[in-house]
C-alpha positions as CSV (number, residue, x, y, z in Angstrom):
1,X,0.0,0.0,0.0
2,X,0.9,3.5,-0.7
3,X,1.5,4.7,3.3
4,X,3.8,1.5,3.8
5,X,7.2,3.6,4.2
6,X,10.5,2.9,5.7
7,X,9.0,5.0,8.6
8,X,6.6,2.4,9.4
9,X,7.7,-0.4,8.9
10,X,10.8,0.9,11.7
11,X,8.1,2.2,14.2
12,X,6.5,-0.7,13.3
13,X,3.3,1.0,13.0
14,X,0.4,1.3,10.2
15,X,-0.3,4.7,9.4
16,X,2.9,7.3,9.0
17,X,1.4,9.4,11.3
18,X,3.2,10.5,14.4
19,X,1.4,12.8,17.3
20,X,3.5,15.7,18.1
21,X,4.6,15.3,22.0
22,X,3.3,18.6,23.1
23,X,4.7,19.2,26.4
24,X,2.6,21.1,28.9
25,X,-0.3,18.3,29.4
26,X,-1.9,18.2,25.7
27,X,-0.6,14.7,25.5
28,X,-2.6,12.9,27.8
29,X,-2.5,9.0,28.1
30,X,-5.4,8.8,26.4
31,X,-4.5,11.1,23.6
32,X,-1.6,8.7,23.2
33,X,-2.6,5.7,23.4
34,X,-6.1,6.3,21.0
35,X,-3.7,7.4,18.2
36,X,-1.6,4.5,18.7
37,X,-4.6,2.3,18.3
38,X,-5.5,3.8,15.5
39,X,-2.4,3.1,13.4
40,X,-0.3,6.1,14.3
41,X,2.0,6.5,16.8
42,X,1.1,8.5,19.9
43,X,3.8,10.3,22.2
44,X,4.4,11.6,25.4
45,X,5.0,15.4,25.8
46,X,7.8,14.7,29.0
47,X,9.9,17.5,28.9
48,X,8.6,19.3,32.0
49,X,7.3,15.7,33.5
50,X,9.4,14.7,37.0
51,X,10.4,11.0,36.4
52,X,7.9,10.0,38.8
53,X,5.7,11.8,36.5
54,X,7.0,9.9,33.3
55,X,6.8,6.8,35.0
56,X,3.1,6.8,35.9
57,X,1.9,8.1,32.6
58,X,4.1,5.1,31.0
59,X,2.7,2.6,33.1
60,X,-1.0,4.4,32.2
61,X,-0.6,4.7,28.4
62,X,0.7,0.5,28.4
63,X,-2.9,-0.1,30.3
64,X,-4.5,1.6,27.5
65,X,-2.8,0.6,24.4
66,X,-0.1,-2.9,23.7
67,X,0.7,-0.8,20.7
68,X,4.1,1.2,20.0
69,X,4.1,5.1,22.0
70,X,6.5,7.4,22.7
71,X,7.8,9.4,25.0
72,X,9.6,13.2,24.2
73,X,12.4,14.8,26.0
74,X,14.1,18.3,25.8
75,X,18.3,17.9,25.6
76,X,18.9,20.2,28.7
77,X,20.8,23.9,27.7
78,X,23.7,25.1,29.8
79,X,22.0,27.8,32.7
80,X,23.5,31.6,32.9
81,X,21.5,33.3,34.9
82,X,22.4,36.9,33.9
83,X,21.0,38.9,37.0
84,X,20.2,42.4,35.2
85,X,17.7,40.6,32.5
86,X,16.2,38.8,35.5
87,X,15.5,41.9,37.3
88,X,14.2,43.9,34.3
89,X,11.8,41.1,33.1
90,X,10.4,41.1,36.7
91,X,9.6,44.6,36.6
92,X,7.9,44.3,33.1
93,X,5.9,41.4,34.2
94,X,5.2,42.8,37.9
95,X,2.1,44.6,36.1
96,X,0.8,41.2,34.9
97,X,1.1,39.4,37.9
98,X,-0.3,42.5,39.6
99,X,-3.6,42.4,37.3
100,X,-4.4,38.7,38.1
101,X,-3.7,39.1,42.0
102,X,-0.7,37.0,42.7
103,X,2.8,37.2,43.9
104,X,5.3,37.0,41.5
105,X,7.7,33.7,42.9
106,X,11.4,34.1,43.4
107,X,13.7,32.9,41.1
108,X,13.6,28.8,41.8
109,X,16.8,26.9,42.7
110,X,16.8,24.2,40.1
111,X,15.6,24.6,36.3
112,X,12.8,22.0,35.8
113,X,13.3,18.3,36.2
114,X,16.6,16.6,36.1
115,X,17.2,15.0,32.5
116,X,19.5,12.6,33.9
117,X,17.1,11.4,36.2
118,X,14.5,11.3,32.9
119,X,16.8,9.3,31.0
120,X,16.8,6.8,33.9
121,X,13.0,6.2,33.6
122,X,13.1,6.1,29.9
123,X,15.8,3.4,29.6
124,X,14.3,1.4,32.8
125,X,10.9,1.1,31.0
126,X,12.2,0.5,27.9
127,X,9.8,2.7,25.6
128,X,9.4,1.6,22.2
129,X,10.5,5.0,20.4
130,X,12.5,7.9,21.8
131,X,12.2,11.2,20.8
132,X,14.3,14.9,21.5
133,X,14.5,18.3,20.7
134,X,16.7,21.2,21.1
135,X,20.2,19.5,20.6
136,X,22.8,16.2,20.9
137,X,22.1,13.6,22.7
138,X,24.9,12.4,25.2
139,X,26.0,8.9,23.2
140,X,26.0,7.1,26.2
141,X,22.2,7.5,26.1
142,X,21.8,6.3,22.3
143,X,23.9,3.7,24.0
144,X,21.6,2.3,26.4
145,X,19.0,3.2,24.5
146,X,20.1,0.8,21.3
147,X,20.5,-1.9,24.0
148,X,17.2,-1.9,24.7
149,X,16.0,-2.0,20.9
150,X,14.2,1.3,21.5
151,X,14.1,3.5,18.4
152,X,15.4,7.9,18.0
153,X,13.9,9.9,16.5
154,X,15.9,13.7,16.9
155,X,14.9,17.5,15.8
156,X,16.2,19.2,12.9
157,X,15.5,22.5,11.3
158,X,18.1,22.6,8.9
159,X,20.1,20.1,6.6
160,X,23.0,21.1,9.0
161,X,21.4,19.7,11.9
162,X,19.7,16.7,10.2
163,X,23.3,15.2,9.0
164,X,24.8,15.8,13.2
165,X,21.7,14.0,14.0
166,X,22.6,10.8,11.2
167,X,26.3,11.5,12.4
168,X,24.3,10.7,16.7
169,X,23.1,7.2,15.2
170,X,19.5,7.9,15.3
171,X,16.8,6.1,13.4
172,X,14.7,9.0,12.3
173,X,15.1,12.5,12.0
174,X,11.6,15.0,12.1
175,X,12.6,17.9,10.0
176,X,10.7,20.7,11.7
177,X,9.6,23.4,9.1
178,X,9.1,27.5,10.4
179,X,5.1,26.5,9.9
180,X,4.9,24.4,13.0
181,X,3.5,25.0,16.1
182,X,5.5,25.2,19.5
183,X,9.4,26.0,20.6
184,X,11.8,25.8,17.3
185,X,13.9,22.6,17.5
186,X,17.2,24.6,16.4
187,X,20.6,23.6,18.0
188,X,23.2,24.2,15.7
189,X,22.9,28.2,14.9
190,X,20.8,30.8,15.5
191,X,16.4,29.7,15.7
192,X,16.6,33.2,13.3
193,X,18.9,31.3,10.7
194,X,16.4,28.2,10.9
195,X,13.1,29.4,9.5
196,X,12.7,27.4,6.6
197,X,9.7,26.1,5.1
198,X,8.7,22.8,5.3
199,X,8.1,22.4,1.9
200,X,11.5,23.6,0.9
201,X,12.8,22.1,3.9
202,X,11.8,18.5,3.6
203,X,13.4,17.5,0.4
204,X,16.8,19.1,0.7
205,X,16.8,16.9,4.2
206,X,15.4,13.4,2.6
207,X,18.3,14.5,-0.3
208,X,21.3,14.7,2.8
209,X,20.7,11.9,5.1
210,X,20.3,8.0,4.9
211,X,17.7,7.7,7.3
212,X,13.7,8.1,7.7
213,X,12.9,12.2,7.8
214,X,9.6,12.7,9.0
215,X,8.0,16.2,7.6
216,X,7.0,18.4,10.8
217,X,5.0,22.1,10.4
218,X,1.5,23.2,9.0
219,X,0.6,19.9,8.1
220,X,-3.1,19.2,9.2
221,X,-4.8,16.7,6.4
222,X,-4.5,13.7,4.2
223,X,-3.1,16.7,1.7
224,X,-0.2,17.7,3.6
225,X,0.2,13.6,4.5
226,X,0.5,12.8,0.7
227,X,2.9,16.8,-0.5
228,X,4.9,15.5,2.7
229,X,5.8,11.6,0.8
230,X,5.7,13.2,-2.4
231,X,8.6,15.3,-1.1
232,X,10.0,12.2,-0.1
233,X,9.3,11.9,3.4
234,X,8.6,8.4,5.4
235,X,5.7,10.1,7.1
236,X,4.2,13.3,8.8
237,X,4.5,14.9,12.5
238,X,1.0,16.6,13.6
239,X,0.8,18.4,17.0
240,X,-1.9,21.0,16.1
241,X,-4.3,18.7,14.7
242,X,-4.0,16.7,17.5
243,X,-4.6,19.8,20.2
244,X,-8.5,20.4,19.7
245,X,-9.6,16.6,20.3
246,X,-11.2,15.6,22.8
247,X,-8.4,13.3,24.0
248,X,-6.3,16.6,24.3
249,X,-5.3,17.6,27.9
250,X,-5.2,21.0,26.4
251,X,-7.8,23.9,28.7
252,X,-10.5,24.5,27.2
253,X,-9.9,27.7,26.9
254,X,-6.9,27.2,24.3
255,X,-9.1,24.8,22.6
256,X,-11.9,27.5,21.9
257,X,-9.1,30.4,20.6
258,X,-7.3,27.6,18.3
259,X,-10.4,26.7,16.5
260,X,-11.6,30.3,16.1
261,X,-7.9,31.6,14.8
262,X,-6.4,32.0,11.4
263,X,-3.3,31.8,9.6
264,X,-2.1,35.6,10.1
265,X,-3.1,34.7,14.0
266,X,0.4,33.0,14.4
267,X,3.9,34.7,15.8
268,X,7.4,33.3,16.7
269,X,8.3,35.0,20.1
270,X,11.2,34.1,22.6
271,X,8.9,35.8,25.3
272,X,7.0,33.6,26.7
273,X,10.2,30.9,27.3
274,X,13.4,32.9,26.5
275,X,13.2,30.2,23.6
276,X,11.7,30.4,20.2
277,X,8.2,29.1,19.3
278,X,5.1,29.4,17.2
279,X,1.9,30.6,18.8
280,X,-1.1,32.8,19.0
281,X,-0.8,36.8,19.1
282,X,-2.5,38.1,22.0
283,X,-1.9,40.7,24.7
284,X,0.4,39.4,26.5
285,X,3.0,39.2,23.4
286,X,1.4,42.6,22.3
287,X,2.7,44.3,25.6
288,X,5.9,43.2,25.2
289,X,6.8,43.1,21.5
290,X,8.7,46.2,22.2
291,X,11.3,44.4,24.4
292,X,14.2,43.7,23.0
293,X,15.3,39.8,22.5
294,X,18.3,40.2,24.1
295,X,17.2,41.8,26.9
296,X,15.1,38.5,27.8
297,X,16.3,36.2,29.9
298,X,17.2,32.7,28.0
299,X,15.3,29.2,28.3
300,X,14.4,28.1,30.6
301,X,14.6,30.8,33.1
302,X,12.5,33.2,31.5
303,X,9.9,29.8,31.3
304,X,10.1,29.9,34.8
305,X,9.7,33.4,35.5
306,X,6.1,33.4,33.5
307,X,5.1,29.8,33.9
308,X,3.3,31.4,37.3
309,X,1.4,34.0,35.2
310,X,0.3,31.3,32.5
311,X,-0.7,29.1,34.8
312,X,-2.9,31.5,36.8
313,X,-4.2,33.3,34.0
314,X,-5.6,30.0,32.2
315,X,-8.1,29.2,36.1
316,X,-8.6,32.9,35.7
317,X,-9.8,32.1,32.1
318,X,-7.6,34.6,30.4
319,X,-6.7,33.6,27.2
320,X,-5.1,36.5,27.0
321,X,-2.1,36.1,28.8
322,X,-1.2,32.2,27.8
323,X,0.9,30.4,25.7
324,X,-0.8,29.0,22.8
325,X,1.2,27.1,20.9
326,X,0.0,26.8,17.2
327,X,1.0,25.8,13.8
328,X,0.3,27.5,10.5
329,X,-2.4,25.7,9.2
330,X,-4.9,26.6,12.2
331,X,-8.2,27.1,9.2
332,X,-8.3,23.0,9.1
333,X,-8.5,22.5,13.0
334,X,-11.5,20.1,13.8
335,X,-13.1,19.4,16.8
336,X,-12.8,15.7,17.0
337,X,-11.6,12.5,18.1
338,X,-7.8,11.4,17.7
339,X,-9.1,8.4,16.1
340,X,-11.6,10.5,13.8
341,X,-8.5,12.2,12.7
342,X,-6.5,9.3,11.7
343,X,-9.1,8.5,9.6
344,X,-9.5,11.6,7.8
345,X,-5.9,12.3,7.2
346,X,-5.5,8.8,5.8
347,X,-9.6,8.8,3.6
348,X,-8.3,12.3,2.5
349,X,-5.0,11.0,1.4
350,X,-6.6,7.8,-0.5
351,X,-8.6,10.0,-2.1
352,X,-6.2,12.8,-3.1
353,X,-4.5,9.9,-4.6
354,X,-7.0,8.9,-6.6
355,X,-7.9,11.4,-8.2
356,X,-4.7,12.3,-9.2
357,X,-4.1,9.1,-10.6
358,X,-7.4,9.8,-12.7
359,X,-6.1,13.2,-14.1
């Protein structure tokens, strides 16, 4: 059959269809396992999980689904806290935390969960497929993680990055175009340098590197399935798509302003994270689009300086002042199941197929 590729036959898998693991909670269990089930492979948004955490949802998704998952990590960044952007940003954001009644927390001691201790969980259980963003992966990891016959799948946004990540031994490589939703995978120079199209993207990666390259960024349907093989691709990662079902962990909230956006709705902003990403305009990144970049603290501090504010603001019911993480091709969101949008993607794709065939 046509959507046999390389990709699934490695992921063992029917469908090449890969859920985007949407840190945050979108990925839910559920959400995982339900797109597993229904040919595609379903993964686990870990990056800010605790290894307890990552460990229980594992053990939930395997009660749900005997079918391959996986489970996404972010390669930690090296921490300078730079004490002047700290104490600005605080002052600009004082207002905010000021409008929805809260204190603004002191700087924490540690940075988010330990990825050591992440690894640990992930090579214990012995997940099917692997996946990363935001840089290398330590080779004792891909390692352990070879021992255990568990698959890697790494982040690229250029063809520079995408022949490291051949050069790291991994299996697959998602090659993440400027269209997608959420933080930019870039590692290798600046996220700036690294806003290529998807489309033009794609097939100068499938033309450098040996391996599977899975297209990543605006792709919603069975249309941007079949452009993504046609560019040579093994298969396509969704995250937006996936964000409106009803498997979603995402608030409700988010769920209402992605299906009521557009295309022009979209911006890449470090402010929110101190790191790149693809989400919704609103007031929040209207208020400070004035701030320089480089007077913003990096990733993840400045994450942890706003995570407070986002996480108030959504039980407030502020849409406002949250990170909404979004793709480009926001028009075709559905409300749906996961399962109900397997089976578009791949009816859509037959029949694109078709009637090309009959032209």
């Amino acid at each position: 059959m046509w959507f046999e590729t390389n990709l699934t036959k490695l992921l063992n898998i029917n469908y090449p269809i890969i859920q985007a693991g949407m840190a945050g909670g979108p990925t839910t269990p559920e959400l995982i396992a339900t797109v597993s089930n229904s040919g595609g492979l379903g993964t686990l948004g870990a990056g800010y999980m605790s290894p307890e955490e990552i460990k229980e949802a594992i053990h939930k998704i395997q009660t749900l689904t005997n079918k391959p998952f996986a489970v996404n990590l972010f390669i930690p960044e090296d921490v300078l806290v730079e004490d002047q952007k700290v104490l600005k940003i605080h002052n600009t954001l004082q207002s905010f935390y000021d409008e929805l009644g809260i204190e603004q927390p002191v700087l924490p001691k540690t940075w988010g969960p330990s990825f050591e201790l992440q690894m640990k969980v992930i090579i214990e259980e012995k997940v099917p497929v692997f996946s990363y963003t935001f840089g290398s992966l330590d080779h004792k990891w891909v390692e352990q993680l070879k021992a255990n016959g568990t698959k890697i799948v790494g982040t690229a946004t250029t063809v520079k990055e995408a022949k490291l990540l051949e050069e790291m031994n991994v299996d697959a490589i998602v090659a993440q175009g400027s269209e997608a939703g959420g933080h930019r995978g870039t590692f290798a120079c600046k996220a700036e340098d690294a806003m290529i199209g998807t489309m033009a993207l794609v097939p100068q990666v499938v033309d450098a590197v040996n391996i599977p390259v899975i297209a990543a960024g605006g792709i919603m349907d069975g249309r941007g399935l079949l452009g993504s093989l046609s560019l040579g691709a093994s298969g396509v990662q969704m995250g937006t798509a996936f964000l409106t079902t009803k498997e979603s962990g995402a608030n409700q909230l988010y769920k209402n302003t992605l299906i009521e956006a557009t295309e022009e709705d979209t911006i890449v902003t470090i402010k929110f994270s101190g790191k790149a990403a693809r989400g919704l305009k609103n007031e929040y990144t209207e208020r400070l689009k004035d701030l320089p970049d480089n007077e913003v603290p990096s990733y993840p501090i400045q994450n942890s300086l706003t995570q407070p504010l986002r996480k108030e603001a959504a039980k407030q019911g502020k849409a406002k002042w949250l990170s909404m993480w979004a793709g480009q091709g926001l028009r075709l969101t559905q409300v749906e199941g996961a399962e109900q949008v397997i089976r578009r993607v791949m009816d859509q794709a037959s029949n694109t197929l078709n009637l090309l065939k009959n032209d």
